[in-house]
C-alpha positions in Angstrom: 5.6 7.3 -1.4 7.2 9.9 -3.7 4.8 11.3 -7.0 7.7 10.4 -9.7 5.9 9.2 -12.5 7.9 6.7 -14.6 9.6 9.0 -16.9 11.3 10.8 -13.7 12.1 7.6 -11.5 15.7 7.1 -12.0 16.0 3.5 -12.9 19.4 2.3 -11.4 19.4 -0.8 -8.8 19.6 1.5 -5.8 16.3 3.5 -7.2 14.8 0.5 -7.6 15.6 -0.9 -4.1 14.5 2.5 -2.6 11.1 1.6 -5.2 10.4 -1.8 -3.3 11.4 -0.4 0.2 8.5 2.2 -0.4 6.2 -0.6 -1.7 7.3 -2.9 1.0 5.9 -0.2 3.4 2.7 0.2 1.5 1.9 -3.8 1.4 2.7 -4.1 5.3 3.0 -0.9 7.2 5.0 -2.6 9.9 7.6 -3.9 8.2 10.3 -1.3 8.1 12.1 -0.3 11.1 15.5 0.3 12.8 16.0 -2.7 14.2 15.5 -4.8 11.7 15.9 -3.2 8.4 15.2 -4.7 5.1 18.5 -5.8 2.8 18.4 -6.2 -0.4 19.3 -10.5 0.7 16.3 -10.6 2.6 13.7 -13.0 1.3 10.2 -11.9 1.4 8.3 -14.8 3.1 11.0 -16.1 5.1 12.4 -12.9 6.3 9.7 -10.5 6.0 7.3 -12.6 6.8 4.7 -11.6 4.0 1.6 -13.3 3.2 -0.3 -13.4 0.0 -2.3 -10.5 0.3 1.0 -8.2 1.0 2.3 -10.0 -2.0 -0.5 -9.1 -4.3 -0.4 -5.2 -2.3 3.3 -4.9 -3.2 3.1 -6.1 -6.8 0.2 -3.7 -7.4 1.6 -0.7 -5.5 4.8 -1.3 -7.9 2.5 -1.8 -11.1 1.1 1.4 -10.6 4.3 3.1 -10.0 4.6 2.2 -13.8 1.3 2.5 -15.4 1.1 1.9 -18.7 4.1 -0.7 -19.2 3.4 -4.9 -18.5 5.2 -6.4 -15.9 5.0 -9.8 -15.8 5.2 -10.2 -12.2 4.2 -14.2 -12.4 7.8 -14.6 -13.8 8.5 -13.8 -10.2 7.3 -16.3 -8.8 6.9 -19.4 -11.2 9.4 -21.4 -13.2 9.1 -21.6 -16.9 8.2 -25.1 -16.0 5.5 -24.1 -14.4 6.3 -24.7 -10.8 6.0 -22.4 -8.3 9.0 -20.7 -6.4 9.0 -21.3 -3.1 10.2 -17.8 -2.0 12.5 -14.8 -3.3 14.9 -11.8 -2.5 14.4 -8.2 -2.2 17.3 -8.4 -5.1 14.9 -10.7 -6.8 12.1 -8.1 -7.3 15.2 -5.5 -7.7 16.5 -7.3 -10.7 13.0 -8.2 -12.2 12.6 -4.9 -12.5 15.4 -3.5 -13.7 15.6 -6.1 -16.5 12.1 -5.3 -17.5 12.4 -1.5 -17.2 15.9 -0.5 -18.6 
């Protein structure tokens, strides 16, 4: 993972998809390889096959990234009616943060 803080992480969408990738690898190691490489389409339970704990890894690896500024990650993954969302997109994350950050 690269020692950009914040004010030096370009934050365009393919930045930010490189961001996640990095996280990605930090919440499961195993995750990223040649033959089946992660698109910005693919969902993260369904396709990647997280579980909750590499959830929670990968939010907080891409908190820290950003220290100091709130990201509302439960946005993410619950409706403003409450319910929760049943699974989301690289380009999900990709977007949350870019329309948090820029």
């Amino acid at each position: 993972m690269s020692d950009e803080s914040p004010q030096t992480t370009s934050l365009d969408k393919e930045s930010l998809f490189k961001l996640v990738l990095e996280c990605l690898e930090v919440a499961k190691p195993d995750l990223i390889d040649a033959f089946n490489p992660v698109e910005q389409s693919s969902y993260l339970g369904s396709d990647l096959n997280l579980q909750s704990i590499e959830f929670v890894r990968m939010v907080s690896t891409i908190q820290s990234r950003f220290e100091g500024v709130c990201l509302p990650f439960q946005e993410l993954f619950v409706t403003p009616n409450g319910n929760l969302v049943e699974d989301i997109t690289v380009q999900n994350v990709i977007d949350f943060l870019y329309g948090k950050l820029t």
